[in-house]
C-alpha positions in Angstrom: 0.0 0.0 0.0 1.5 3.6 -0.8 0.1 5.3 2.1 2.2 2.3 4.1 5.5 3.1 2.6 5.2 6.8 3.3 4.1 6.5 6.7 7.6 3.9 6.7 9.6 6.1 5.3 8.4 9.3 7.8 9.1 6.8 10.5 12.5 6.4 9.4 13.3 10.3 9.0 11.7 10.8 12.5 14.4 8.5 14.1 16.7 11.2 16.2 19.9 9.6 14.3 18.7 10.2 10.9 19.0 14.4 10.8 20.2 14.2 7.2 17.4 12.8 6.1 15.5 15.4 8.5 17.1 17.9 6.4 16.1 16.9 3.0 12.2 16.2 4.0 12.8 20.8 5.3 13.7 21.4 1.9 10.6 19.5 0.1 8.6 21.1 2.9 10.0 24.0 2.1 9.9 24.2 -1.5 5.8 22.9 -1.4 4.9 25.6 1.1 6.4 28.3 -1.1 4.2 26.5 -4.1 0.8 26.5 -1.6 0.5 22.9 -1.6 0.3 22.3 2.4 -3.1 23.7 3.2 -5.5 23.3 6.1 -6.7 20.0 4.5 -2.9 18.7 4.7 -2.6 19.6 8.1 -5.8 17.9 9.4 -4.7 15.0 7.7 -1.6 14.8 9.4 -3.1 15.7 12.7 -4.9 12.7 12.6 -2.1 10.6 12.3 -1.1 11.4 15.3 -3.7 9.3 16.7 -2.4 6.1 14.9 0.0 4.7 17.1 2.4 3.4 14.5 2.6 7.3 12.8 2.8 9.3 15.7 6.2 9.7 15.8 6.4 10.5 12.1 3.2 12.6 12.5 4.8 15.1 15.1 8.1 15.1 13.4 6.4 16.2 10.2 4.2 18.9 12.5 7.1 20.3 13.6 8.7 20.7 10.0 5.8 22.3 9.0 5.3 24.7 12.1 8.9 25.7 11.0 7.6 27.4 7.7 5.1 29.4 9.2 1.9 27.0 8.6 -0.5 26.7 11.5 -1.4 24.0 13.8 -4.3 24.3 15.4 -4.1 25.9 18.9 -6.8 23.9 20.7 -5.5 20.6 19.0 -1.7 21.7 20.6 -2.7 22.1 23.8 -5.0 19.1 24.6 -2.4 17.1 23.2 0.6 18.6 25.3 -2.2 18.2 28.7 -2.3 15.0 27.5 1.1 13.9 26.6 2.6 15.8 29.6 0.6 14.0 32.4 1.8 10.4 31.4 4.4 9.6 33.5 7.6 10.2 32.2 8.6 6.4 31.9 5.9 5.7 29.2 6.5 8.9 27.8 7.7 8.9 24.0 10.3 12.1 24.5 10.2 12.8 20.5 6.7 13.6 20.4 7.4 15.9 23.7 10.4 17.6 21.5 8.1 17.7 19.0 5.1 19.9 20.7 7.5 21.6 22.3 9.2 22.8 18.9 5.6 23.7 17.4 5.3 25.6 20.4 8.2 26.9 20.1 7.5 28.2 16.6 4.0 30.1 17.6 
């Protein structure tokens, strides 16, 4: 299935070790938000990856590429999921998805 091997590949880019290929996905973000083609409708989509638990990783990491260039997450969506992800104790925490909200945060 296509949507499969995307959601692979994201996962792979979203592993901390692989910045270079972290790099390369900016650019293509980059380049595809100059050209309008992340919209609202991209966004949600994304978002609700980040309910599936084999995408989340990838989901946030690509949230937080995006936030970079100036697109919008939604607000409400942000903070229910930083209540959320911040009350689980720290040993079942997934610390990407943390660095993650925190950069969108950040990038408000």
């Amino acid at each position: 299935n296509e949507d499969q091997f995307v959601w692979r590949l994201l996962n792979v880019i979203a592993e901390e070790e692989r910045m270079d290929l972290r790099r390369c996905l900016h650019l293509a973000l980059q380049q595809w938000s100059k050209d309008s083609k992340i919209t609202s409708r991209t966004l949600t989509i994304i978002t609700s990856h980040t309910a599936i638990q084999q995408h989340q990783n990838a989901a946030w990491m690509l949230l937080s590429e995006i936030s970079a260039l100036n697109q919008s997450v939604d607000t409400k969506f942000l903070l229910d999921n930083w209540k959320s992800y911040g009350t689980v104790t720290m040993s079942t925490t997934n610390d990407s998805i943390l660095v993650s909200i925190l950069t969108i945060i950040g990038n408000m």
